[in-house]
N, C-alpha and C positions, 0 to 999 in steps of 0.2 A: 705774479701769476705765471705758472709755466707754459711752456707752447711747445707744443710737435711738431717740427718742419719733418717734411718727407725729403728726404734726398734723393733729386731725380736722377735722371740715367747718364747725365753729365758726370754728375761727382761721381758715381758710381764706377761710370768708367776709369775718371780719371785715377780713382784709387788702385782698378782693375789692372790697369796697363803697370801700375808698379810691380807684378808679379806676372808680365807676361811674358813668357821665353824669347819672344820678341827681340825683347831688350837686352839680349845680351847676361843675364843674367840665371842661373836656373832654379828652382822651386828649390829646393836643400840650399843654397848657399842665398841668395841675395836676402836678402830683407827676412830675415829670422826675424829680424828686429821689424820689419812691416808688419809681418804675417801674424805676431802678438799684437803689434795693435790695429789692424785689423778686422782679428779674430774678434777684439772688444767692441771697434767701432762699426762691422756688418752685423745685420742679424743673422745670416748667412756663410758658411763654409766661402772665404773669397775665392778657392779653387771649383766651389762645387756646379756644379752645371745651372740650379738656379739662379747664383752669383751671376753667372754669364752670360745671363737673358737680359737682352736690352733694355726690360722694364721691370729692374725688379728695384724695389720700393725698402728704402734703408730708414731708419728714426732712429733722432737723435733727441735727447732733450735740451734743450735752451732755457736760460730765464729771461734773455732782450732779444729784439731784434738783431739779424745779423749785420755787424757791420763789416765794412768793404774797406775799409781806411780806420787809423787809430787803433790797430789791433792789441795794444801794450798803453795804451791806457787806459786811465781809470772809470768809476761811471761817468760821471760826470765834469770833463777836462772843459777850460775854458778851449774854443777855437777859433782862430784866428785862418781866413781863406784869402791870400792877393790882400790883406791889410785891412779887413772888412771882418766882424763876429759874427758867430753865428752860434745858435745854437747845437749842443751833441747831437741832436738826431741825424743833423747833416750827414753825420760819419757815417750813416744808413743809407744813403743816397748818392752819394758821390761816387764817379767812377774813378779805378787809378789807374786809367789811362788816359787822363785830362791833368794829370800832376807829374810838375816837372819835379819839385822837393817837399822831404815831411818830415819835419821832424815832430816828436813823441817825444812826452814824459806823461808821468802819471796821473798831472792837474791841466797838460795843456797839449793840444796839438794846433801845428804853425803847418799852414802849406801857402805851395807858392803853385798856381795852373801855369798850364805850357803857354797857354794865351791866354791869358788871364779871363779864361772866359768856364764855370765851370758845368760838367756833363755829366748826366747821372747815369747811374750802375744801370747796365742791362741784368737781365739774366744771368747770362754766362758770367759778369762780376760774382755776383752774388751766389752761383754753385763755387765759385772758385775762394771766394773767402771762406766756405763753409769748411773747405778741402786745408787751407791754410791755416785757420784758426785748428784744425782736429794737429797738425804738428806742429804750431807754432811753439810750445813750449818743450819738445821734443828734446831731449840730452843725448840721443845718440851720438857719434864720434862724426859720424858720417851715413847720411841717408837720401834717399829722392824721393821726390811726388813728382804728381801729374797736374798742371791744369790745360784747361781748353782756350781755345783762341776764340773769336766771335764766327769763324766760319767752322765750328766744329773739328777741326784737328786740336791736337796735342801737345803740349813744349813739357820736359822736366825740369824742375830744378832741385837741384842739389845741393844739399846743405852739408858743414862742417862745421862741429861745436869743439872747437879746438884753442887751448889757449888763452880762453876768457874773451873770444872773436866767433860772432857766431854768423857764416859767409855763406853765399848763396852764387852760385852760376847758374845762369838760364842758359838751356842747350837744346836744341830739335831733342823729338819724344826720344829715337835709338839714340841718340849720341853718349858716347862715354863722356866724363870729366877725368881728369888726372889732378892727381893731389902730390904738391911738391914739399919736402920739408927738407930747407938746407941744402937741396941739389939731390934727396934722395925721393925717389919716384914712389908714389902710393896708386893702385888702381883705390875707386870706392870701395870695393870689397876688403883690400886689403885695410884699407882705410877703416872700417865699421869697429873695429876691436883697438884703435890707437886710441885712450883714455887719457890724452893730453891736458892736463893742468893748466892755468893761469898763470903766467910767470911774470915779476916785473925788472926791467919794465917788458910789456906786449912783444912781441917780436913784427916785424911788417908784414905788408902780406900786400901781394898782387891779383889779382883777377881778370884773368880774359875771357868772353863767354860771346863774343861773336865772332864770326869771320873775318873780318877787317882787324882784327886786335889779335887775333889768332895767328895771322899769316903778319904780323907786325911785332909782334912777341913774343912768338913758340912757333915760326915757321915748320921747325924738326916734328912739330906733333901736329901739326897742320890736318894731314891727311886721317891720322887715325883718332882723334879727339875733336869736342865740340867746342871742347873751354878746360881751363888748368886752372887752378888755386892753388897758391904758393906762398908760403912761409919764408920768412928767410932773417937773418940775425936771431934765432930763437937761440934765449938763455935756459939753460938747461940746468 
């Protein structure tokens, strides 16, 4: 049976702020590629003034429960939490800011908690997987969302499907990311149109996306980036 979740003013936002001048980005250039799906996934104009009302009411259709964890498997994976089973619904309830590791496949999901102790999804979990799962299978080259923190601010992160590697850096809501291939500089913009292939073997790849790993790895970009994602041995 199908179900109508309303998507509250969280997700809303958080989709909002990917097209807000804000960020560095402007209406014609950034997210041509958001702003198509978007267009699909508001019922609303995202630039239009209604969009921009703090309570305006989005529907989506669903046929299960949203989950917050296991987003790439299947219905029904065996799961395994700190060496204990459980049933799939779990992956409805859990929060994934109580897990230290996850791995996924299609018949099982294996996590391990920070303290082996597990915590279930607030709210703000649960607009933010809704937000996740809308791009999780996303093929763009290069793009960003929004999600929210538990005190109502904003983190982006940014994705790269490059390669046969599909990479993510978490950055504060403005912060740019830079994208490296082989020592040659990509902004994300430039980045959105690089239609990079699978090569074997994979080429490496680094990721810096907090301050500490930033001013330890990319001092030179330190000041004007949040986080860098970098390629490098790529066989061409």
């Amino acid at each position: 049976m199908k179900k109508t979740l309303k998507i509250s003013a969280v997700t809303l936002a958080g989709l909002l702020l990917a097209v807000s001048p804000q960020n560095g980005f402007s209406k014609s250039t950034v997210n041509a590629n958001f702003q198509k799906s978007a267009g699909k996934f508001l019922s609303v104009n995202p630039f239009s003034l209604e969009a921009r009302g703090i309570y305006t009411t989005v529907q989506k259709q669903l046929t299960d429960t949203v989950r917050t964890v296991g987003l790439v498997s299947g219905p029904n994976p065996k799961v395994t939490i700190d060496g204990k089973s459980y049933s799939a619904d779990i992956l409805t309830r859990i929060s994934p800011n109580c897990i230290a590791s996850e791995m996924d496949s299609s018949d099982e999901v294996t996590i391990t908690t920070k303290e082996h102790k597990i915590e279930y999804a607030t709210p703000t979990d649960i607009e933010n997987a809704k937000i996740i799962i809308h791009w999780e299978n996303s093929t763009y080259p290069c793009f960003r969302y929004y999600l929210a923190h538990e005190d109502g601010s904003h983190y982006a992160v940014v994705r790269v499907n490059m390669y046969g590697w599909g990479l993510e850096a978490k950055v504060p809501a403005y912060s740019k990311v830079l994208i490296i291939i082989d020592g040659k500089k990509y902004s994300e913009e430039e980045a959105q149109v690089l239609h990079l292939a699978e090569t074997d073997p994979k080429p490496t790849f680094k990721i810096a996306d907090t301050a500490e790993d930033m001013t330890r790895l990319y001092p030179q970009f330190a000041k004007e980036y949040g986080g860098v994602i970098e390629f490098t041995n790529v066989k061409n």
